[in-house]
MITOR-242682 format. One record per residue (C-alpha): residue number from 1; residue in three letters; x, y, z. Coordinates in pm, whole numbers. Each point is the difference from the previous one (the first is absolute). Layout:
BEGIN
+-----+-----+--------+--------+--------+
!   i !  aa !      x !      y !      z !
+-----+-----+--------+--------+--------+
! NUM ! ALA !      X !      Y !      Z !
...
+-----+-----+--------+--------+--------+
END
This chain:
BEGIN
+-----+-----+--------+--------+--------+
!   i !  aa !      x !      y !      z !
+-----+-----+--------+--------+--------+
!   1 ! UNK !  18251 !   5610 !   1136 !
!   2 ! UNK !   -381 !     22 !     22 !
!   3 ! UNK !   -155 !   -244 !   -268 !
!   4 ! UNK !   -331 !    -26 !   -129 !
!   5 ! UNK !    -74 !   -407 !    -53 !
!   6 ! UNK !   -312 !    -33 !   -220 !
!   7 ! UNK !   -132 !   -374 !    -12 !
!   8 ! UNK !   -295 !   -160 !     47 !
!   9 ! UNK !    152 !   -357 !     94 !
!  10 ! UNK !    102 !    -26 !    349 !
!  11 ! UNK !    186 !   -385 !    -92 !
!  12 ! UNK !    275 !    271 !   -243 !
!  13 ! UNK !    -84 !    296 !    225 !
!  14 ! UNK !    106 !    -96 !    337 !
!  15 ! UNK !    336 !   -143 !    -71 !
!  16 ! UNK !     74 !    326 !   -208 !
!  17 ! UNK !    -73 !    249 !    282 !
!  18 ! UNK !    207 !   -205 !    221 !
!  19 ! UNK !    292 !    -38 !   -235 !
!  20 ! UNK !    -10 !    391 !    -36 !
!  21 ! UNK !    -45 !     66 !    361 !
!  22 ! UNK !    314 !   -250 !    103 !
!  23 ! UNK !    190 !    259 !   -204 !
!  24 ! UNK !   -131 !    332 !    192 !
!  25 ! UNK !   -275 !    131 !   -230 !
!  26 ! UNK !   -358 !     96 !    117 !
!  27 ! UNK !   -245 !   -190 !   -175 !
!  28 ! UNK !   -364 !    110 !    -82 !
!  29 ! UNK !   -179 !   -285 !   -137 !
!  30 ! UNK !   -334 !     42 !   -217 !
!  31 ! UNK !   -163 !   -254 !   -223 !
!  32 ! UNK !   -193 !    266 !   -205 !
!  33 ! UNK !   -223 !    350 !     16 !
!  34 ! UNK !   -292 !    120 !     51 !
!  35 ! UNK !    117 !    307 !   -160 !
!  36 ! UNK !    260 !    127 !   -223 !
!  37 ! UNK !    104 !    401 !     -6 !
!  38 ! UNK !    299 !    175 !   -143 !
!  39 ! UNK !    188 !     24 !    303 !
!  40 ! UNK !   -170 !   -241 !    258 !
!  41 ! UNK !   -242 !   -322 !    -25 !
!  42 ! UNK !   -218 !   -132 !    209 !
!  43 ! UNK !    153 !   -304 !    125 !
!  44 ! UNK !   -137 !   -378 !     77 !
!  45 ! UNK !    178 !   -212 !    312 !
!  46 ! UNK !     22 !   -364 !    -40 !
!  47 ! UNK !   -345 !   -192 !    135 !
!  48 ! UNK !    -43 !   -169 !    334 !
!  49 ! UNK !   -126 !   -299 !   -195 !
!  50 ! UNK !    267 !    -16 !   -278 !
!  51 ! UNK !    183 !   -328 !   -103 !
!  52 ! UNK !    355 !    -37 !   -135 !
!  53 ! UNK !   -125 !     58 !   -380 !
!  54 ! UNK !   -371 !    210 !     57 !
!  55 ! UNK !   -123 !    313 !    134 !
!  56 ! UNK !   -357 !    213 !    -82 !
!  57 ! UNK !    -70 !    324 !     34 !
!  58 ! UNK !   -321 !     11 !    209 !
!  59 ! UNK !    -45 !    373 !     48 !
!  60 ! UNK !     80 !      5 !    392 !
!  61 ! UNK !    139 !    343 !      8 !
!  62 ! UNK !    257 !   -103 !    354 !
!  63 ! UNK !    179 !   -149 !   -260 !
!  64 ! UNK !     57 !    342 !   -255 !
!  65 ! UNK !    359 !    221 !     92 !
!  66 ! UNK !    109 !    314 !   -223 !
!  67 ! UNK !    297 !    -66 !   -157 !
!  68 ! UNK !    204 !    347 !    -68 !
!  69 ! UNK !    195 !    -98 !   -303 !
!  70 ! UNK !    297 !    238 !    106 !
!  71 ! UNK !      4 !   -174 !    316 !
!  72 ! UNK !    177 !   -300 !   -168 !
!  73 ! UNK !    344 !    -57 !   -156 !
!  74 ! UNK !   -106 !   -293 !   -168 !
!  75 ! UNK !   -240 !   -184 !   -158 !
!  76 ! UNK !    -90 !   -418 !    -45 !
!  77 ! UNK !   -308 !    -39 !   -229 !
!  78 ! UNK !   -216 !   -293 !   -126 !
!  79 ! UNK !   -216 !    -11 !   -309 !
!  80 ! UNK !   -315 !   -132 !    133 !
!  81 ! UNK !   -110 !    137 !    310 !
!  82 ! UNK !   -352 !     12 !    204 !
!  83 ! UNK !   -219 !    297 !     60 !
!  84 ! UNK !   -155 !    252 !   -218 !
!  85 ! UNK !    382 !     87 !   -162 !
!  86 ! UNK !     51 !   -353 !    -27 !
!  87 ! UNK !    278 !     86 !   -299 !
!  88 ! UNK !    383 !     16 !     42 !
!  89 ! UNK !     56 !    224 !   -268 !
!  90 ! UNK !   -233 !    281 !     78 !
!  91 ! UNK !    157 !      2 !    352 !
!  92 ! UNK !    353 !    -13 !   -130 !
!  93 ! UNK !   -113 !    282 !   -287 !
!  94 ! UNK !    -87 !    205 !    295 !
!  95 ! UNK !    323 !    -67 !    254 !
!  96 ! UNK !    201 !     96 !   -329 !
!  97 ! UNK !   -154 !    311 !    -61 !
!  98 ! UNK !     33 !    139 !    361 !
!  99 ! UNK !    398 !   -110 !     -4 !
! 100 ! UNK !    -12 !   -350 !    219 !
! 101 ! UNK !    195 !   -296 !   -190 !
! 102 ! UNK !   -171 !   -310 !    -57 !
! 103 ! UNK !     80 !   -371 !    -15 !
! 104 ! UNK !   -235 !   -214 !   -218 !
! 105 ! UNK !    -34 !   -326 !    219 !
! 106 ! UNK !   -239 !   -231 !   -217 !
! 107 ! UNK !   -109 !   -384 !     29 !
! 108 ! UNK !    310 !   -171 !   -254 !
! 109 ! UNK !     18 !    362 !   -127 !
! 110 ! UNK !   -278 !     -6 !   -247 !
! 111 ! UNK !   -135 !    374 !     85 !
! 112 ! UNK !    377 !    116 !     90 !
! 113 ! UNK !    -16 !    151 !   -439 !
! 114 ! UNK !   -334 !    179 !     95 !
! 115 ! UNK !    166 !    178 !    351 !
! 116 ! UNK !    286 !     70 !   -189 !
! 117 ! UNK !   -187 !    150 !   -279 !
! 118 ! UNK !   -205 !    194 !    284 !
! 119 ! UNK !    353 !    164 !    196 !
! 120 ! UNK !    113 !   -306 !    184 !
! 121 ! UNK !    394 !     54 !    -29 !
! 122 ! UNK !     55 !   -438 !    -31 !
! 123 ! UNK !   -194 !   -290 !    102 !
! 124 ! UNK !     66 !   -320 !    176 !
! 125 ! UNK !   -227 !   -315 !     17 !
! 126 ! UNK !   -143 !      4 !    331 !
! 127 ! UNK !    132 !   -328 !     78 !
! 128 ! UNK !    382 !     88 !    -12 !
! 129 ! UNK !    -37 !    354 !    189 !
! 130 ! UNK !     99 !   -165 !    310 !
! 131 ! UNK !    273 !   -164 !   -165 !
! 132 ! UNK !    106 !    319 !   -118 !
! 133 ! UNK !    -33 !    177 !    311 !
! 134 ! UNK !    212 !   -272 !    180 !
! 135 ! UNK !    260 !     -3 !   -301 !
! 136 ! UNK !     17 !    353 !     25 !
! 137 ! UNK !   -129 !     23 !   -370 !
! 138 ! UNK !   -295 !    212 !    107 !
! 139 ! UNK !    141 !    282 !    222 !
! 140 ! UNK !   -238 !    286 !     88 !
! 141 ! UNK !    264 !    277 !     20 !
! 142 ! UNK !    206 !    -94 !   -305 !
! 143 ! UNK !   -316 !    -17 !   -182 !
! 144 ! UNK !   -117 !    334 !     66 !
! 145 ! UNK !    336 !    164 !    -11 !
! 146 ! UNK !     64 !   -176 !   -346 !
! 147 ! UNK !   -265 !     40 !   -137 !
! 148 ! UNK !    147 !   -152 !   -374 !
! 149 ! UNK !   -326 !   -230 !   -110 !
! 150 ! UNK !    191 !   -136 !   -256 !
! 151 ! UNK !    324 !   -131 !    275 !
! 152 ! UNK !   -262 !    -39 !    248 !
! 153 ! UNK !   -225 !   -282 !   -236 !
! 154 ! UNK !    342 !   -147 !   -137 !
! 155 ! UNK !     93 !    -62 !    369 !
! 156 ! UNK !   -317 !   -170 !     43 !
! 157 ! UNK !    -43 !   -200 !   -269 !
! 158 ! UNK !    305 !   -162 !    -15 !
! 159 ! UNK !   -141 !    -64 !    398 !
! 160 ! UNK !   -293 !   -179 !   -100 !
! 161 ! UNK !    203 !   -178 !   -282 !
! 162 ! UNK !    235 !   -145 !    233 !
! 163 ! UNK !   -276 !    -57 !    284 !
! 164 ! UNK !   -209 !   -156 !   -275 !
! 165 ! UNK !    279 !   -286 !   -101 !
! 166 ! UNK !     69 !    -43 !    367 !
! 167 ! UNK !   -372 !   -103 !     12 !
! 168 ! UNK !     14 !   -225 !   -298 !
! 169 ! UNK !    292 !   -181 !    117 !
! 170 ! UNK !   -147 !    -49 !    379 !
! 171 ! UNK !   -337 !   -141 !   -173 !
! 172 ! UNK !    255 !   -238 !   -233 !
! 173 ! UNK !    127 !   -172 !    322 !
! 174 ! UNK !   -303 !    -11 !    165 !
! 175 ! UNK !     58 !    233 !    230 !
! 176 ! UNK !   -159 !    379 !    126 !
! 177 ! UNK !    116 !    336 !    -84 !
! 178 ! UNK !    -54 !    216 !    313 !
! 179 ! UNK !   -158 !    316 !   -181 !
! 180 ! UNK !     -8 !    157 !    368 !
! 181 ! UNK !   -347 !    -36 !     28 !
! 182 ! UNK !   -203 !   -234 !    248 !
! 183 ! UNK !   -155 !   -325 !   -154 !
! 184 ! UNK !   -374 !    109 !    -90 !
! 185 ! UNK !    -65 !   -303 !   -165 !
+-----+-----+--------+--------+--------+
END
């Protein structure tokens, strides 16, 4: 499948784009746009000078692609993004309207409610998508052919729930959960 990943932190970014591409999908990573259409937006690549956690939008136009909505099966979208459409929802409004489905992937899943309210069909903290992509929790083509929000953010939910105690309980014994995601810290 051909899926759009739209995230402006490289640290969550990375490991999702190779989680996806393990499994055979083509992966067009963006952390934001320029500019936002009905059908197509004007896409921002990742920086040169990014860290793990930060990115900026410095107006060097090498990094700018056109992203074709109807070129993608998929959609993976954050809340807060950089650029000039810096705003999850008004990105996942606009994938919704021209037919592409949309994940809401949002820090602990505070803005998940607001992507959902915008079209997203279910959210997942960002945090556990590659979790759920290895558990097979979070898979593209059942997603899309589903298509049942309400299953879909049942499924993933009770997800987080479960990868949420296993969490607690690591930090009890003094140990690390492996989220998937390299160290930052």
């Amino acid at each position: 499948m051909k899926i759009l990943l739209i995230e402006d932190m490289a640290g969550f970014a990375d490991p999702m784009r190779q989680q996806l591409e393990a499994r055979g999908h083509q992966v067009t990573w963006i952390v934001g746009a320029e500019k936002l259409g009905t059908k197509r937006l004007k896409g921002i690549l990742a920086g040169k000078n990014r860290t793990p956690l930060t990115d900026e939008w410095d107006g060097d136009t090498s990094r700018l692609i056109e992203v074709v909505f109807n070129d993608f099966e998929l959609a993976l979208v954050d809340g807060g993004l950089i650029g000039p459409v810096d705003s999850g929802a008004k990105i996942v409004k606009a994938l919704t309207k021209a037919g592409l489905p949309a994940i809401a992937i949002t820090g602990a899943g505070a803005g998940n409610p607001l992507l959902i309210a915008a079209g997203a069909l279910a959210g997942l903290p960002k945090e556990f998508v590659v979790l759920a992509i290895k558990a097979d929790v979070l898979v593209p083509a059942q997603v899309v052919q589903d298509n049942d929000q309400e299953r879909l953010s049942s499924r993933f939910d009770c997800f987080v729930q479960e990868m949420r105690g296993k969490a607690a309980e690591a930090r009890q014994s003094g140990s690390k959960f492996d989220f998937g995601y390299p160290d930052v810290s």
